[in-house]
C-alpha positions as CSV (number, residue, x, y, z in Angstrom):
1,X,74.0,88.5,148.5
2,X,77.6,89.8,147.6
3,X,78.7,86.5,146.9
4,X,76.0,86.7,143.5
5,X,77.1,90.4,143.7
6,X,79.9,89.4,142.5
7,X,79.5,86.6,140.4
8,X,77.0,88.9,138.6
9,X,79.7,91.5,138.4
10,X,81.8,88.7,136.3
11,X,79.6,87.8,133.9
12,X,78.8,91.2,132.9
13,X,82.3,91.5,132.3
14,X,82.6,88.5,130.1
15,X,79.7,89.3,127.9
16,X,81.4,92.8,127.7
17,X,84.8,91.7,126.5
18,X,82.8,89.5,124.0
19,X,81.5,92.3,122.4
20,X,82.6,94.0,119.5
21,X,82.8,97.9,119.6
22,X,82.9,97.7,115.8
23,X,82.3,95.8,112.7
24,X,85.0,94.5,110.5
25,X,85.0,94.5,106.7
26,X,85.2,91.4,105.0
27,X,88.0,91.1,102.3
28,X,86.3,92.5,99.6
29,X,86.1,90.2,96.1
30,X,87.2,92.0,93.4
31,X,85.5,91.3,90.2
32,X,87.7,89.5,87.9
33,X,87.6,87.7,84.6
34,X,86.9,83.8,84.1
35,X,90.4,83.8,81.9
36,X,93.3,86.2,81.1
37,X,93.4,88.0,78.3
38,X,95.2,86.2,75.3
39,X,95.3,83.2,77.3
40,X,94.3,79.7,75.7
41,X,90.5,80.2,75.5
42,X,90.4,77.0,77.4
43,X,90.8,77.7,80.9
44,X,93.4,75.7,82.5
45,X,93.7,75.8,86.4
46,X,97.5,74.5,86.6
47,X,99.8,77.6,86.0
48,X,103.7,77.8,85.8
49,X,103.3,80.5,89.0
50,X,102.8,77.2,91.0
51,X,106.4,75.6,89.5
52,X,109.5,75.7,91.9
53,X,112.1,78.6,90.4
54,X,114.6,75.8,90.4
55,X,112.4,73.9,88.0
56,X,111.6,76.7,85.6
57,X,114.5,78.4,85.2
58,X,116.7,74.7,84.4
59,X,120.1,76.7,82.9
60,X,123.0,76.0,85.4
61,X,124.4,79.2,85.3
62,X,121.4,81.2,85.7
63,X,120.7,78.6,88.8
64,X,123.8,79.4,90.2
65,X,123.2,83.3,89.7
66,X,119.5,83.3,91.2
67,X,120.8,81.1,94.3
68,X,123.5,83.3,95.2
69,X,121.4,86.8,95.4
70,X,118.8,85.0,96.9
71,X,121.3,84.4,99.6
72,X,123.3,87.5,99.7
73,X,121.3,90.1,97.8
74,X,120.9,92.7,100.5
75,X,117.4,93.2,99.8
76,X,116.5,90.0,101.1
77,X,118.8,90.2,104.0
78,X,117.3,93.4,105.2
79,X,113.8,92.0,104.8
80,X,114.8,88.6,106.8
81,X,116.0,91.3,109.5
82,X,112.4,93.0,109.5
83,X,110.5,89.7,110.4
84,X,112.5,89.1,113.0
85,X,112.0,91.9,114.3
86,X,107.9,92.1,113.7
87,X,108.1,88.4,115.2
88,X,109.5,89.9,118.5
89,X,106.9,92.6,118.3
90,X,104.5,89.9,117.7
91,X,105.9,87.7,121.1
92,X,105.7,91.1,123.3
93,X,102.2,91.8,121.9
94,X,101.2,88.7,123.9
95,X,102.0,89.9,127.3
96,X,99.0,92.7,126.6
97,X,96.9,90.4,128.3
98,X,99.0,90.4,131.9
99,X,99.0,93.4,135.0
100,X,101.8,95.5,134.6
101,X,104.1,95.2,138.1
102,X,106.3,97.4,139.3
103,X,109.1,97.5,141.8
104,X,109.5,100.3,143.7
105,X,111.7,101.2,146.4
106,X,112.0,104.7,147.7
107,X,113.5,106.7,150.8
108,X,113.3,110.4,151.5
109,X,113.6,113.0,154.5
110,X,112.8,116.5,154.4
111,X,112.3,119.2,156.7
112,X,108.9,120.8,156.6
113,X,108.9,124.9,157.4
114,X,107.7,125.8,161.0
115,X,105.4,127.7,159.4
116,X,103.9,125.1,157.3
117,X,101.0,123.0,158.2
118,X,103.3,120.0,158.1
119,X,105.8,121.6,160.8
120,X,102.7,122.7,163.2
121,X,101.7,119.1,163.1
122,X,105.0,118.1,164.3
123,X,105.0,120.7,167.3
124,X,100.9,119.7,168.2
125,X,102.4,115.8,168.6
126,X,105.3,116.9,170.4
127,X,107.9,115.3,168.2
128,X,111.2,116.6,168.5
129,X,112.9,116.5,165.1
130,X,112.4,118.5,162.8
131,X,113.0,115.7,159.9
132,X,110.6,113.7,158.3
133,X,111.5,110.7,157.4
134,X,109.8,107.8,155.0
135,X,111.5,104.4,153.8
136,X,108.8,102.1,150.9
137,X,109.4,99.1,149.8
138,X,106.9,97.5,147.6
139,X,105.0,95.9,144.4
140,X,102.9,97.9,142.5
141,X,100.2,96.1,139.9
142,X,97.9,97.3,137.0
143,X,95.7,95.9,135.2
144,X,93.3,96.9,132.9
145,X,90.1,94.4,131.4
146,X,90.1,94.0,127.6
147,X,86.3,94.6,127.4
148,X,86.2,96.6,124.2
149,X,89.1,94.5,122.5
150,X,91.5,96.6,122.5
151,X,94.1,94.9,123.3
152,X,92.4,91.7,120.9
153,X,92.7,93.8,118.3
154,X,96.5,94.9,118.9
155,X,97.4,91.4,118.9
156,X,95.8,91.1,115.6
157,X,97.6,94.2,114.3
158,X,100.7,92.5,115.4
159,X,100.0,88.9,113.7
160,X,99.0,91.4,110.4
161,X,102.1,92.9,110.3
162,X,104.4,90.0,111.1
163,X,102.6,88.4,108.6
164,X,103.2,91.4,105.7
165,X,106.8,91.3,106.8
166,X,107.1,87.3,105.2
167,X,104.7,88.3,102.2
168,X,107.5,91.4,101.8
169,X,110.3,88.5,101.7
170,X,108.4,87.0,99.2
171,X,107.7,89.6,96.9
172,X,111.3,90.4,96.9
173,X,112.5,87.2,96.2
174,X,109.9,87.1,93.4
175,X,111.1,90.0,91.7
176,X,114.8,88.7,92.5
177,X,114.8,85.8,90.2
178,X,113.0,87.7,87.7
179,X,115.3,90.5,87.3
180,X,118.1,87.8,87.5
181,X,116.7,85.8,84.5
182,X,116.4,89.1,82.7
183,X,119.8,90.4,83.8
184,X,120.8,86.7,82.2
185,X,119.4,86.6,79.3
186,X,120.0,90.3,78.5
187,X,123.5,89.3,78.9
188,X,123.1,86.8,76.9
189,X,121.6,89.1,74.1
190,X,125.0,91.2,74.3
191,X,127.4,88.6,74.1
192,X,125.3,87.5,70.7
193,X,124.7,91.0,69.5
194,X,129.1,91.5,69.9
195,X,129.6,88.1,67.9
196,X,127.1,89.7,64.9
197,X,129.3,92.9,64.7
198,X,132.7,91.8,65.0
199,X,131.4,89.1,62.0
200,X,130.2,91.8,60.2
201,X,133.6,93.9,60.6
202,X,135.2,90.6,59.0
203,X,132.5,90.9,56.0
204,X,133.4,94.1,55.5
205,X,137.3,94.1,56.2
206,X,136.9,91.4,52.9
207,X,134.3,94.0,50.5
208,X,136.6,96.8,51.6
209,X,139.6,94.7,50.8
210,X,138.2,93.9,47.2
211,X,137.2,97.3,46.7
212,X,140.6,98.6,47.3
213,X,141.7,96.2,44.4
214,X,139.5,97.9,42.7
215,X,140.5,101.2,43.1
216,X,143.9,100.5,42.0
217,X,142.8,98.6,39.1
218,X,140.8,101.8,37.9
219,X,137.4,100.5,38.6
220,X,135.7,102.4,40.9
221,X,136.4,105.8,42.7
222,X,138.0,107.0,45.9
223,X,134.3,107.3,46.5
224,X,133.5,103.6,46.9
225,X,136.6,103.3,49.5
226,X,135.2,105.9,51.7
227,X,131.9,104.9,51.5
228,X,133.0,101.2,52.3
229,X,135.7,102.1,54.9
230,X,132.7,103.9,56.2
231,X,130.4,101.1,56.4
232,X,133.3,99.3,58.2
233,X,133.5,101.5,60.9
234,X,129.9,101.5,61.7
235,X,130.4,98.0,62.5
236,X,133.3,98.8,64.2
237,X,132.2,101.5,66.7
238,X,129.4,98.7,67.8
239,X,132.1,96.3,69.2
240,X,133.4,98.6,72.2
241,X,129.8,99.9,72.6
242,X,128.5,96.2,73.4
243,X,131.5,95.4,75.2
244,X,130.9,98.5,77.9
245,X,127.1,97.2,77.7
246,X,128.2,94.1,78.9
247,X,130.6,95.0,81.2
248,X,128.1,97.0,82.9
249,X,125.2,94.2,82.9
250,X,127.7,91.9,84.3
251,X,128.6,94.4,87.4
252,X,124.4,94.6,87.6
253,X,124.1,91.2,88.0
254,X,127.0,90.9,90.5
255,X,125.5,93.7,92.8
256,X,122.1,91.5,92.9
257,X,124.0,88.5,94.1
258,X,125.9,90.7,96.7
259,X,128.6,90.3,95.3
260,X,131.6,92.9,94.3
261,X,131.5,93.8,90.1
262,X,133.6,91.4,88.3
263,X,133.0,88.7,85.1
264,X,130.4,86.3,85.0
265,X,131.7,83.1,83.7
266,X,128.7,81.4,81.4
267,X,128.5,78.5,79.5
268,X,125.7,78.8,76.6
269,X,124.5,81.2,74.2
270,X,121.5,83.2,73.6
271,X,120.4,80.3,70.9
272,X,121.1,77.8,72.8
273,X,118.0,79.0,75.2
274,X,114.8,77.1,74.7
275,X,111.4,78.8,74.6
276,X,109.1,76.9,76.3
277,X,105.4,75.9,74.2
278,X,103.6,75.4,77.3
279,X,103.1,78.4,79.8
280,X,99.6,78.1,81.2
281,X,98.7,81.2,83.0
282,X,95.5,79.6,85.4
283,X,92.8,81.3,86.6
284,X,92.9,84.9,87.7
285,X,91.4,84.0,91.2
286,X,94.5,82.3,91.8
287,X,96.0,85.8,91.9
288,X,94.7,86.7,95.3
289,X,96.2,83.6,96.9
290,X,99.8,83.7,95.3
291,X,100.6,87.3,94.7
292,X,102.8,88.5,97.8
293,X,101.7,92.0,96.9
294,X,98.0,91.2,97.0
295,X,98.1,89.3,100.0
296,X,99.7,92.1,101.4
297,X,97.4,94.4,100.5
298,X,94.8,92.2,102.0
299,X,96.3,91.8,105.3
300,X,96.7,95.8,105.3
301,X,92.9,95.3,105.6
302,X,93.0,93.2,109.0
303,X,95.2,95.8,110.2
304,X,92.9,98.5,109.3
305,X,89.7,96.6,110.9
306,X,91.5,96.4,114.0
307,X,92.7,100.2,114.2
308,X,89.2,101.2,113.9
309,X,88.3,98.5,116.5
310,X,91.1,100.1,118.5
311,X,89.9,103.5,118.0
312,X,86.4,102.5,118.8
313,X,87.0,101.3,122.4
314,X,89.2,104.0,123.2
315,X,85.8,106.5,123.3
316,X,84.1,103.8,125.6
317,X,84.8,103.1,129.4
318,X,87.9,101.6,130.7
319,X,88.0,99.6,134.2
320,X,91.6,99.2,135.9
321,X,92.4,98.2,138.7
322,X,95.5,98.5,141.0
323,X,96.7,97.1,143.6
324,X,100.3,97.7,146.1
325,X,101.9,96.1,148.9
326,X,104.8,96.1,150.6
327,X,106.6,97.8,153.5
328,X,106.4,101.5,154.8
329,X,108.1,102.8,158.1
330,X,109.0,106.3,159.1
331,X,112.6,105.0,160.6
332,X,115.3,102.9,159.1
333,X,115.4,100.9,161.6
334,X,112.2,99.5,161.8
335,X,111.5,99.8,158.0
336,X,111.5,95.7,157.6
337,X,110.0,95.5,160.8
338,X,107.2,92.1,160.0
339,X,104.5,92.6,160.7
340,X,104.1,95.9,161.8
341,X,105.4,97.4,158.8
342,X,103.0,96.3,156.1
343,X,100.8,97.4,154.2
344,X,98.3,97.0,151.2
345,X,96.0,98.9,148.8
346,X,93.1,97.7,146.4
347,X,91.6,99.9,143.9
348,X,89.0,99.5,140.9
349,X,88.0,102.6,139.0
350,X,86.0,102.9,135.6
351,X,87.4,106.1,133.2
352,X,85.0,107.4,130.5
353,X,86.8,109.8,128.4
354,X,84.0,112.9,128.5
355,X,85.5,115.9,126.9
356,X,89.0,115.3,124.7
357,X,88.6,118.3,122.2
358,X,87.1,115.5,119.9
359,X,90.4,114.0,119.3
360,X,89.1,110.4,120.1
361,X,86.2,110.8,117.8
362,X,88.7,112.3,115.0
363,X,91.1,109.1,115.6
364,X,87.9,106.7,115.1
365,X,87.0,108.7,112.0
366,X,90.3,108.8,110.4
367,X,90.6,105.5,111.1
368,X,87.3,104.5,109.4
369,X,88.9,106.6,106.5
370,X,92.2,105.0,106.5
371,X,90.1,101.3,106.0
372,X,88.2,102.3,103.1
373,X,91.2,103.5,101.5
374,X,92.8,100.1,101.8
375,X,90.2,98.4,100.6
376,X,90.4,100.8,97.2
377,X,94.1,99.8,97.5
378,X,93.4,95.8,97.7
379,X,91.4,96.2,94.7
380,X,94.0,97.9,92.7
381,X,96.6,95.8,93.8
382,X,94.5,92.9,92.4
383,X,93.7,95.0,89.2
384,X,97.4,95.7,88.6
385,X,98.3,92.0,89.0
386,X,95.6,91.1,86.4
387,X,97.0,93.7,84.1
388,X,100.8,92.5,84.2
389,X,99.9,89.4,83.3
390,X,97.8,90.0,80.6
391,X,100.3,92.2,79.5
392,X,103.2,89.8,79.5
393,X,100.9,86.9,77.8
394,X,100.3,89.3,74.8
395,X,104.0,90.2,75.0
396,X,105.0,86.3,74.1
397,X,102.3,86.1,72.2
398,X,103.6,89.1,69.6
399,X,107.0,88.3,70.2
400,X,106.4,84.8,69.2
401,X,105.3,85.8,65.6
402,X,107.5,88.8,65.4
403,X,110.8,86.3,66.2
404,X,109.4,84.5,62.9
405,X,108.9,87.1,60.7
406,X,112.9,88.5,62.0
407,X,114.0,84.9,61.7
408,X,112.7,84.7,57.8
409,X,113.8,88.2,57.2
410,X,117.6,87.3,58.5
411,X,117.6,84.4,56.5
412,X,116.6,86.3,53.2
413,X,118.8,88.9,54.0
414,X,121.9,86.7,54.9
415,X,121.4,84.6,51.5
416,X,120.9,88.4,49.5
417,X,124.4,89.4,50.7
418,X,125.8,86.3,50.0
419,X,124.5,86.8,46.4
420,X,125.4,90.3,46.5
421,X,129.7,89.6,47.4
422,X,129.4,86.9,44.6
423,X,127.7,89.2,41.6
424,X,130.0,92.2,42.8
425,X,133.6,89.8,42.7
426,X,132.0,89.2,39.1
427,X,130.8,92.4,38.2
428,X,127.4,92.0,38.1
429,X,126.6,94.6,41.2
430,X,127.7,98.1,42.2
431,X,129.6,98.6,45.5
432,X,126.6,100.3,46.9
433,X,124.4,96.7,46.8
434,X,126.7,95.1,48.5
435,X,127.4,97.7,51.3
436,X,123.5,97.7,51.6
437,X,123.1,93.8,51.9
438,X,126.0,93.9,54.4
439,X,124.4,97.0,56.4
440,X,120.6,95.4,56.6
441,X,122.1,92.0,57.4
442,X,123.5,93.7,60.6
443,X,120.6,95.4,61.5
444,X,118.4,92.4,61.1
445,X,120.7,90.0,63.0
446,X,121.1,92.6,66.0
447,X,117.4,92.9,66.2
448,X,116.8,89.4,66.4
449,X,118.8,88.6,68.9
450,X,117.0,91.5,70.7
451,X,113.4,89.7,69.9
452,X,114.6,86.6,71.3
453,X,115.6,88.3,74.7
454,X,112.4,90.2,74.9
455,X,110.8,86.5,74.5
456,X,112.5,85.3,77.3
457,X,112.2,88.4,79.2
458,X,108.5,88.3,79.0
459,X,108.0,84.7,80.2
460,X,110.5,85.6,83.2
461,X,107.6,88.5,84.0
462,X,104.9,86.1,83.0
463,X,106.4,83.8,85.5
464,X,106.6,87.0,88.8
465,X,103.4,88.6,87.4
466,X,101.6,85.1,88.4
467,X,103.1,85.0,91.6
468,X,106.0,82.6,90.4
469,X,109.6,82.5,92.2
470,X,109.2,82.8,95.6
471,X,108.4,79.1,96.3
């Protein structure tokens, strides 16, 4: 009979552990569209997210840059350093599942009061000294039954968050290489933008050369030299304005690649770039699956399920049991004294938590909470990452015919002041023409080379808001 006793015993306690205290929430599927906006109506499920960084970003220079901050940028060392350290958390998590033992080895001697129960005892059984000695040596063990899954459900908290810690090294390397490419190609932008006004300081060193012949011949006023000389310096105070711009992008871009602030060697222009024609975008539902921020956001849900689970079974019953043995003597001398010396205790006891000033019941409740507020979160990270990509395809798509119209309106102007220098030599246009030709030919050529950055900017964000860069 206490052999099925027992056998009955350990069934129930299988069929409890199986059980689940509480239910889980599914990752939720946010509702999202069957294309992104201003994408090619026709849906394409390729998408540029799934191209290697080394692939997509093919200038040497920018490789170069991108591969030494994802090596040194400190960012990424620091997160490298957190999933080691999750991993080991993870490992130790494991070990959950085994009894606790414990070493312990204690001597003590004390002298109980004659007064005291303890020193009548000594005078009833006649001993003599009026020390009491006791020398232990032995193993303790503990061991309490996952039947609630609580420990289950650490382990999965563990796995989550080891998990978020390599989704973390992914997003940062995402955002890495695109603030790289940006840092580049803004670079880029400045060395083109310092070309276009010391140029235009050589146009107007020559107007404000001929003007001067002018002056003396009798032609115009001193008011056409000032207004000309001041022209000239316009252009002028742009040069050591672009130069401390680039000085200071340069230093940016050194401090992402861990590196001390110094020059940045390059080898191409800002023209010299290609845009690419092609940049499918895929489906949104990719998202979910590529996005290190989403998928971190999602696995903030398994850690949630498993904090309520955890919360759950710490309200129900818990069954431990303990166990010692080892070696007990009132003298030194016959402390290690085999076999008379041993001993051994066994011990199972259930513990139902009864009256905690609700604080279990305000755990599982704020716990429940806590989940429902990442699921609102998942969504919105999935929201957010649908937005930025829209965003950035209507960005290129703008820019696009915004560089065209700059691009036509350069040209014009850059064939106007051409015309304008050749009627005013001739004396067929006023001073002021010319100085307005030569000022609207700068404007126009600084803001072009600022669309065609903010072109290349936005398909570097196209690329991280799709989930690109970290493969």
């Amino acid at each position: 009979m206490k052999k099925y006793i027992n056998t009955f015993a350990f069934m129930l306690l299988l069929a409890l552990s199986a059980c689940k205290v509480s239910k889980d929430i599914e990752t939720p599927k946010p509702e999202l569209p069957a294309t992104f906006r201003n994408a090619a109506t026709t849906a394409d499920t390729a998408s540029i997210a799934d191209i290697q960084w080394r692939n997509f970003f093919t200038e040497p220079t920018l490789q170069k840059l991108i591969d030494s901050a994802i090596a040194n940028n400190y960012d990424m060392q620091i997160a490298v350093k957190n999933i080691e350290a999750s991993q080991l958390l993870f490992k130790q998590v494991k070990w959950n599942y085994t009894p606790q033992v414990n070493l312990n080895v204690t001597a003590s001697t004390s002298r109980p009061s004659d007064n005291s129960l303890n020193g009548l005892s000594l005078d009833q059984y006649d001993i003599k000294t009026k020390h009491v000695e006791d020398y232990s040596a032995n193993l303790a063990l503990s061991w309490e039954a996952d039947i609630w899954g609580k420990i289950r459900n650490q382990s999965k908290t563990a796995l989550a968050q080891y998990l978020q810690t390599t989704e973390a090294k992914k997003a940062i390397q995402t955002n890495i290489v695109a603030s790289v490419s940006q840092g580049y190609y803004n670079l880029l932008m400045l060395d083109e933008q310092l070309n276009i006004a010391q140029k235009n300081v050589k146009l107007n060193d020559s107007t404000l050369r001929i003007i001067r012949l002018q002056f003396d011949a009798g032609q115009v006023t001193s008011l056409a030299v000032q207004q000309a000389e001041a022209q000239r310096l316009a252009a002028v105070q742009l040069v050591p304005q672009f130069e401390q711009n680039i000085t200071i992008q340069e230093n940016a871009l050194r401090i992402l690649t861990g590196s001390l602030p110094d020059r940045i060697e390059r080898s191409n222009t800002l023209d010299n770039i290609q845009l690419a024609d092609n940049l499918p975008a895929g489906l949104p539902s990719a998202i979910v699956s590529r996005r290190p921020d989403v998928k971190t956001a999602e696995l903030a849900l398994n850690i949630a399920n498993a904090q309520v689970g955890i919360a759950k079974a710490s309200m129900y019953p818990s069954l431990t049991i303990t166990a010692a043995g080892g070696v007990n003597s009132f003298k030194a001398s016959n402390w290690f004294n085999i076999p008379a010396s041993l001993f051994g205790t066994v011990a199972g006891g259930i513990t139902q938590p009864l009256f905690n000033r609700k604080r279990l019941k305000t755990q599982y409740e704020v716990a429940k909470v806590d989940r429902e507020r990442t699921v609102l979160q998942f969504r919105q990270s999935v929201l957010n990452a649908v937005g930025e990509v829209s965003d950035a395809l209507v960005k290129i798509e703008k820019l696009k015919a915004e560089q065209s119209i700059a691009a036509t309106r350069v040209a014009t102007l850059q064939q106007a002041t051409g015309n304008a220098n050749l009627l005013f030599r001739n004396g067929m246009a006023t001073y002021l023409e010319v100085i307005t030709a030569q000022g609207n030919v700068l404007q126009s050529e600084l803001e072009l080379a600022a669309i065609k950055r903010a072109q290349l900017s936005a398909i570097s964000d196209l690329y991280r808001s799709l989930g690109g860069g970290w493969k």
